[in-house]
C-alpha positions in Angstrom: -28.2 -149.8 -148.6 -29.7 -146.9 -147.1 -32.8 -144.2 -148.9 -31.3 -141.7 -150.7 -32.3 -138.3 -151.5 -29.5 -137.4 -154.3 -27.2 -139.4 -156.6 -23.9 -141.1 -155.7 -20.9 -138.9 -156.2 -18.7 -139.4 -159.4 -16.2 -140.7 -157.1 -18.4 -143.3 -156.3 -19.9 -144.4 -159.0 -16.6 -145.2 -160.5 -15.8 -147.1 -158.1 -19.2 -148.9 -158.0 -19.0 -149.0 -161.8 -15.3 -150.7 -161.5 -16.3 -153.3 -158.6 -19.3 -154.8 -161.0 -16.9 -155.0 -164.1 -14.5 -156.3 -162.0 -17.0 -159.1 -160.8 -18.5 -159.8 -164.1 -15.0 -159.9 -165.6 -14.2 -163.1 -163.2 -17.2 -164.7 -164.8 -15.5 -166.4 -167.8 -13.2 -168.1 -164.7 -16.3 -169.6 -163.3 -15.1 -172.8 -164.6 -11.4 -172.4 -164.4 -9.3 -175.0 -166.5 -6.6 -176.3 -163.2 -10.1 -177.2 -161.2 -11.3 -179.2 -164.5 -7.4 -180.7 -165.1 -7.0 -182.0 -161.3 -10.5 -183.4 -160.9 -11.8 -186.9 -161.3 -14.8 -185.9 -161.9 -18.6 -188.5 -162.4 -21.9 -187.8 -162.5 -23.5 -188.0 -159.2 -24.3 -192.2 -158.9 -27.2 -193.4 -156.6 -27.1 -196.7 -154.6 -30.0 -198.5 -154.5 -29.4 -202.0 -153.2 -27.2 -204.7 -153.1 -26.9 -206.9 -156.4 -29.0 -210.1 -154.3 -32.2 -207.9 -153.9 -35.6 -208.7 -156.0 -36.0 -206.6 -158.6 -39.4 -204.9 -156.4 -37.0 -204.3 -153.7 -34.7 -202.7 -155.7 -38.0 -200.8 -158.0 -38.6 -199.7 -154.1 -35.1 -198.2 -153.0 -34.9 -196.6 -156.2 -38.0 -194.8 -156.1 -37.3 -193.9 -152.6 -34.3 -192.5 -153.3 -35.8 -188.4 -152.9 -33.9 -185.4 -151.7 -35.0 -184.3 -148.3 -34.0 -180.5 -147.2 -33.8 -178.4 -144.3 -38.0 -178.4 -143.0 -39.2 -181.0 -146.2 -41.5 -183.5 -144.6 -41.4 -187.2 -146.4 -41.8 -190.6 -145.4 -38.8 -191.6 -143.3 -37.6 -194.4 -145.5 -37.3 -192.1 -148.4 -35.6 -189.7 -146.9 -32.3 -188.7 -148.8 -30.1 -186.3 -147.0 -28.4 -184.3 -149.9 -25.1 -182.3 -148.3 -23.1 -180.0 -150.7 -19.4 -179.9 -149.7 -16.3 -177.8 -150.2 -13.2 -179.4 -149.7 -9.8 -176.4 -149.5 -6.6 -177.2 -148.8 -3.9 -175.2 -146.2 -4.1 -172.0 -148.9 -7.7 -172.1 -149.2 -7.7 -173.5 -152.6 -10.4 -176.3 -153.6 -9.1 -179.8 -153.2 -10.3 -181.8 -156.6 -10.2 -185.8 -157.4 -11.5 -186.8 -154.3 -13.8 -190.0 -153.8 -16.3 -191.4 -151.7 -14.1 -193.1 -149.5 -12.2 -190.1 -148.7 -15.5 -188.3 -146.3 -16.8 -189.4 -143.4 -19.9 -188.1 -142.6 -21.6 -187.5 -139.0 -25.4 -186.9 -138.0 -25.8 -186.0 -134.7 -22.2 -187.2 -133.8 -22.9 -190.9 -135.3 -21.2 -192.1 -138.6 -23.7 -192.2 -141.5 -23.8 -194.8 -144.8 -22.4 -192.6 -147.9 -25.0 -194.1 -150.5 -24.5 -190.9 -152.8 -21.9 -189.6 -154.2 -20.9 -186.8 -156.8 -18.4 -183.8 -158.3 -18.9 -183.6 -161.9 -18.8 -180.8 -164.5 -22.7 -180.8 -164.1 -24.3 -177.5 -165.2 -24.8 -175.1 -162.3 -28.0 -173.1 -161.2 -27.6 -170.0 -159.5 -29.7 -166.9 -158.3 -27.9 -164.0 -159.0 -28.9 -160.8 -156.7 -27.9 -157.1 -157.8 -28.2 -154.8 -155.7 -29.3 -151.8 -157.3 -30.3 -149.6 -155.0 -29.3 -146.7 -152.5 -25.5 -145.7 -154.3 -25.3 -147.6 -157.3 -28.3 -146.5 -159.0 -26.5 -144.7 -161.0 -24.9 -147.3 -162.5 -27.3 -149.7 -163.7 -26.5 -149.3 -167.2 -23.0 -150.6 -167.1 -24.5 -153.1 -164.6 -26.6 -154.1 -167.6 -23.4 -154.4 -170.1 -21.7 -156.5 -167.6 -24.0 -158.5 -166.5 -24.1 -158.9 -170.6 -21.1 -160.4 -170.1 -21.2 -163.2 -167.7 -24.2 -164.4 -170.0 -21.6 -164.9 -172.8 -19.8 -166.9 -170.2 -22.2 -169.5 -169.8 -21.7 -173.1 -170.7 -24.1 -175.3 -172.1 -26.3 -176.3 -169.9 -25.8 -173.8 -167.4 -29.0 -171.9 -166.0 -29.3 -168.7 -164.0 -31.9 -166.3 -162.9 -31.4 -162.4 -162.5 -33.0 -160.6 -160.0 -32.8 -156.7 -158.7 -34.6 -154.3 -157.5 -37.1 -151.8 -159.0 -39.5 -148.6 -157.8 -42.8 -148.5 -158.8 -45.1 -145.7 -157.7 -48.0 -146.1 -155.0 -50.3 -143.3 -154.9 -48.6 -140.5 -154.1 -45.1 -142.1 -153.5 -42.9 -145.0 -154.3 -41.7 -148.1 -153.3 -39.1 -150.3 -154.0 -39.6 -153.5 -155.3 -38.0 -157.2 -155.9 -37.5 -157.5 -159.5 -37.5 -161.4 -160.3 -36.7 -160.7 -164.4 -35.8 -164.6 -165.6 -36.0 -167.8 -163.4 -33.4 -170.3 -164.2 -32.7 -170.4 -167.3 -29.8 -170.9 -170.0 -31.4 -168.9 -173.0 -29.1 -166.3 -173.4 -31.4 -164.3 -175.2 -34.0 -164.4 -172.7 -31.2 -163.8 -169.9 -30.3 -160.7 -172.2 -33.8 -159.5 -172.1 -34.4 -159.3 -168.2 -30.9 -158.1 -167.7 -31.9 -155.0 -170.1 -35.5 -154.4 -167.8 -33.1 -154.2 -164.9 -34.3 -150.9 -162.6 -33.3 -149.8 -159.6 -34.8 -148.7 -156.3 -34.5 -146.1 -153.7 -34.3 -148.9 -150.8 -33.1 -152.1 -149.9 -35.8 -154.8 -149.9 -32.9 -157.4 -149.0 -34.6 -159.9 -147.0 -38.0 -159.9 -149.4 -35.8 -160.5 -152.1 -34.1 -163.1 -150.4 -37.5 -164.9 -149.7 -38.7 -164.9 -153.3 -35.8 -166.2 -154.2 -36.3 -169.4 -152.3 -40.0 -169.3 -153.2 -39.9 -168.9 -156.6 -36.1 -169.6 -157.8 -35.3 -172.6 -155.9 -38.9 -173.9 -155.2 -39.1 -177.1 -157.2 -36.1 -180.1 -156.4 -33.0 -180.1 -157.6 -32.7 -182.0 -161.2 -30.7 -185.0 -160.2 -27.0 -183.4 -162.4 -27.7 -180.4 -159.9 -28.3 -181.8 -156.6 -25.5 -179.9 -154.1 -25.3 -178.0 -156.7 -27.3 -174.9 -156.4 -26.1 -171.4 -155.0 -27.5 -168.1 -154.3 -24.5 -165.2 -155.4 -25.8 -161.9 -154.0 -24.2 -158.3 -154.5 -25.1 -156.1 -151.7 -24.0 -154.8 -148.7 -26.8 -156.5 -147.1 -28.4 -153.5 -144.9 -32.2 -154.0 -145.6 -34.2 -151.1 -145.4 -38.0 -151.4 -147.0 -38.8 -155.3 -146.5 -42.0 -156.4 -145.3 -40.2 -160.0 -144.3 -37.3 -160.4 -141.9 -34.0 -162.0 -141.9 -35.6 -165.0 -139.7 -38.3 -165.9 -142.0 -36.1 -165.6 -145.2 -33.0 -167.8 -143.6 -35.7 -170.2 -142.5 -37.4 -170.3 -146.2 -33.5 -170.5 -148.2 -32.2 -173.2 -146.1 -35.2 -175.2 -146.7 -34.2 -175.0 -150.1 -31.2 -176.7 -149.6 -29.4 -173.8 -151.1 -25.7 -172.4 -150.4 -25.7 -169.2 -150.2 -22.9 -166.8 -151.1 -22.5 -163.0 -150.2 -20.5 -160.2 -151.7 -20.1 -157.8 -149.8 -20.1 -154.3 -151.2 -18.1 -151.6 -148.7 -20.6 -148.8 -148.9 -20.5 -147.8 -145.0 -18.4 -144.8 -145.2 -19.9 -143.4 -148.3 -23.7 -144.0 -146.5 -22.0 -142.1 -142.8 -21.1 -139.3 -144.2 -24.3 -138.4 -145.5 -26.4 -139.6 -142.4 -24.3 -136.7 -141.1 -25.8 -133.8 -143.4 -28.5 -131.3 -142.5 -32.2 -132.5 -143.6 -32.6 -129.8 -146.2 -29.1 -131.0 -147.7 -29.1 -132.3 -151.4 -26.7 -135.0 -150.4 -27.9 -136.4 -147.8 -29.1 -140.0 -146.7 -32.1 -140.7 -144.3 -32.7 -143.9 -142.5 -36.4 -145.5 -143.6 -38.8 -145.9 -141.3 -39.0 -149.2 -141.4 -35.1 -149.3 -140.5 -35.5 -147.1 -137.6 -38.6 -149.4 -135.9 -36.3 -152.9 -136.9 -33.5 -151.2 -134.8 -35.6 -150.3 -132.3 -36.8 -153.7 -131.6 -33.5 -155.2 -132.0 -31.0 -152.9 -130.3 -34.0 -151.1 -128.1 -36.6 -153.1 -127.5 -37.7 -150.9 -124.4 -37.6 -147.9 -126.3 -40.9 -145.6 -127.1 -41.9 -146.5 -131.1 -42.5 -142.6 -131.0 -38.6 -142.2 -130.1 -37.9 -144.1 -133.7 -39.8 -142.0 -136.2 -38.5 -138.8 -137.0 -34.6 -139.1 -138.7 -34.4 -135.3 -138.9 -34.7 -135.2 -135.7 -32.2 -137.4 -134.1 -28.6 -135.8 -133.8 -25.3 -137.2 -135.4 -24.2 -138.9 -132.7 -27.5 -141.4 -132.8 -27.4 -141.4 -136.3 -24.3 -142.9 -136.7 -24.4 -145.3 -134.1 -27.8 -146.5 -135.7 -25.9 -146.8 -139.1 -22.9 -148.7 -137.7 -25.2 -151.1 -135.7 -27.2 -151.5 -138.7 -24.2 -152.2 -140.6 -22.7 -154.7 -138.3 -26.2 -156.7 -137.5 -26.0 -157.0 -141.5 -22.3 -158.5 -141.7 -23.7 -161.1 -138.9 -26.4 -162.3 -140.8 -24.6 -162.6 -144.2 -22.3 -164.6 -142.3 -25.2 -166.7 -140.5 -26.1 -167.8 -143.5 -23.6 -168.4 -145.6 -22.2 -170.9 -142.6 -25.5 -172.7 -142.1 -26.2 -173.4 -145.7 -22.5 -174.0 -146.6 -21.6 -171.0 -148.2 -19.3 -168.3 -147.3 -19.2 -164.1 -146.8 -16.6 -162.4 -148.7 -15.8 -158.8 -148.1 -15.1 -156.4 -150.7 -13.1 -153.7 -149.6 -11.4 -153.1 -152.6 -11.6 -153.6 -156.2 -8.6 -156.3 -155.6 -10.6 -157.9 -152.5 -13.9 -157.8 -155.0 -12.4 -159.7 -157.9 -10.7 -162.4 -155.3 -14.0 -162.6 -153.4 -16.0 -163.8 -156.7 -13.0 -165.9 -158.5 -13.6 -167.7 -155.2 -17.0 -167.9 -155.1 -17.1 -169.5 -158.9 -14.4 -172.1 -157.9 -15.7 -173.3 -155.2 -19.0 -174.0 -156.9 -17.4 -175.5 -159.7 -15.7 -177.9 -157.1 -18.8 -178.6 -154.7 -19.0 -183.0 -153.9 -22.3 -183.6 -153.3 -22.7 -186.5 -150.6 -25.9 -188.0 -149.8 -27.0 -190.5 -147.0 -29.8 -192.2 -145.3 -30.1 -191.1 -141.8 -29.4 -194.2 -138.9 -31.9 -191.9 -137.0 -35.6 -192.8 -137.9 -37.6 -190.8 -135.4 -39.8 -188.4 -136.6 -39.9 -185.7 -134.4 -39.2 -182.6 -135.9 -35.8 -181.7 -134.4 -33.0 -180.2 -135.9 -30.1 -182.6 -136.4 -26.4 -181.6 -136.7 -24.2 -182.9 -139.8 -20.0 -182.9 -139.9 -17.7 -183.7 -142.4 -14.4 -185.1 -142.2 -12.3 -185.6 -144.9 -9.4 -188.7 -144.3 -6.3 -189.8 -146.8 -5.8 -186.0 -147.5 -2.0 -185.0 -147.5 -2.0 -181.6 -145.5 -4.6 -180.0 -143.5 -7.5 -180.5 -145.7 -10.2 -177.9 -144.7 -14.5 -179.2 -145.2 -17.1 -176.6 -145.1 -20.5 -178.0 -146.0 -24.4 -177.4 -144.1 -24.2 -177.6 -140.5 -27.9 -179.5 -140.6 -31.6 -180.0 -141.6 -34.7 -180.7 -139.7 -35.7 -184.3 -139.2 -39.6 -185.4 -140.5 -42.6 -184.7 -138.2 -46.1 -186.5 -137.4 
């Protein structure tokens, strides 16, 4: 979301204020009941030998038996590639009561061992991003009393962290800030206290709050009833515009995580154009950062003057607004990026009806994750990125798989 000057418009904030209800109000669906009926669901089960091996082989294997993610660096015969999949049938709804013997799994183009194998009703861990800045700072109180109520949602065992964003004064002016107000957790009274210090911020530090999410969220492994089963949900319409990071480093750092992330798209482009459009002096209008401006530059304009990217009252409309749009677009193509390299998915809000579809999906799918797990055929260390497929056999239909499209082997 872009810096702005002014507040949203009323017809704006209700329709920012509608969208979050309309999210949180999908939350008590997060687990819906068909998805529990159809599934045969087991806790994820680990294979550690055959039943002739000596009880120090088998003390070996099982303590060998260690996640690896995208960029983790382990001994090779402890390596355990964890891959999170969605299975969706022709209409795009989640296939449930599958088994083991229904995936085939590829590294590299060469059939791997399935030696792990899970869907379960296991809790669930996941990061949940507001976006409170640019045109819904206005709304951050019935943000709060929503986000109120996808706490009472929560089942036992469930965890989730809250994060947002915030402005804090430097000097003479401000900044805005990632707010990280409760790592995982299922204490709904604790959840209930960071949800009521959310703030909001007069930019978009997107990416850096995509970073410390990996960092400080998702750092540690995966508890063993959560492996495959950890997602980043964010709200936003993904167009950073204060970070100090960049989307490279931060996809780098949440994929090492081994986490799927999920983007909701809010449809704030038209509301953000026409103010870009308005005079300088105007109330209402919007203003590219500085930071923005010098990111497009080296992106879209790399032989460009720096000087040429400074001043935002001085550009005309025309630049303006192609600046916004390309901004806008680079945005949709990283969500998406990411979302497909981790095993997620981009949804796009564009209306209230488009909003509450986008997260009913999003909850079912992670309710319905299988969480395979192999040990790679491939030994060699050498630091290269290896591709993973899944197919999915003795499906009736056209089963569709969506799951992470890799990791980085080990390296000397």
């Amino acid at each position: 979301m872009q810096t702005s000057t002014t507040n949203a418009t009323g017809k704006f904030r209700g329709y920012a204020a509608s969208l979050f209800l309309s999210f949180f109000a999908v939350a008590g669906v997060l687990w819906p009941a068909e998805a529990q009926q159809q599934a045969n669901q087991q806790r994820p089960r680990r294979v550690t030998g055959s039943p002739n091996q000596s009880s120090a082989t088998k003390s070996s294997s099982s303590s060998a038996a260690e996640e690896v993610d995208e960029g983790d660096v382990v001994r090779v015969e402890t390596q355990l590639v964890s891959v999170p999949a969605v299975v969706t049938n022709i209409s795009g709804r989640p296939v449930a009561g599958l088994a083991s013997g229904n995936f085939l799994v590829f590294e590299d183009g060469q059939q791997q061992k399935i030696t792990n194998f899970g869907t379960s009703e296991a809790p669930f861990e996941i990061a949940l991003l507001l976006d409170t800045s640019g045109s819904t700072r206005a709304d951050v109180a019935l943000i709060r009393q929503a986000a109120n109520a996808f706490i009472d949602a929560l089942r036992p065992g469930d965890r989730v962290a809250i994060v947002g964003f915030n402005t804090v004064q430097q000097g003479q002016s401000t900044m805005a800030t990632v707010d990280v107000l409760s790592k995982l957790t299922g204490d709904r009274k604790a959840l209930r206290s960071a949800i009521e210090n959310l703030g909001s911020s007069h930019g978009t530090p997107f990416y850096d709050a995509l970073e410390r999410i990996s960092e400080e969220i998702f750092h540690e492994p995966p508890r063993e009833e959560v492996r495959g089963r950890r997602a980043v949900v964010s709200l936003t319409d993904g167009v950073d515009s204060t970070s100090d990071s960049d989307f490279d480093v931060a996809r780098t750092k949440l994929l090492r995580s081994g986490v799927a992330s999920y983007f909701i798209q809010v449809n704030t482009e038209d509301f953000v154009e026409d103010r870009l459009l308005k005079d300088c002096q105007d109330d209402g209008r919007l203003t590219l950062s500085a930071k923005q401006l010098q990111r497009y530059r080296q992106i879209f304009v790399p032989g460009a003057k720096p000087d040429d990217y400074i001043d935002f009252c001085q550009m005309g409309q025309f630049q303006r607004m192609q600046i916004s749009r390309d901004l806008y677009n680079l945005a949709r193509r990283e969500m998406n990026d990411l979302a497909k390299a981790s095993g997620g998915k981009n949804f796009v809000a564009a209306s209230l009806q488009d909003a509450r579809a986008a997260f009913a999906r999003v909850a079912t799918e992670i309710g319905t994750q299988y969480s395979l797990g192999y040990y790679p055929a491939n030994k060699a260390r050498d630091g290269k990125f290896r591709t993973i497929r899944v197919e999915v056999r003795g499906v009736q239909g056209k089963p569709q798989v969506r799951a992470r499209e890799g990791y980085y082997a080990p390296k000397n």
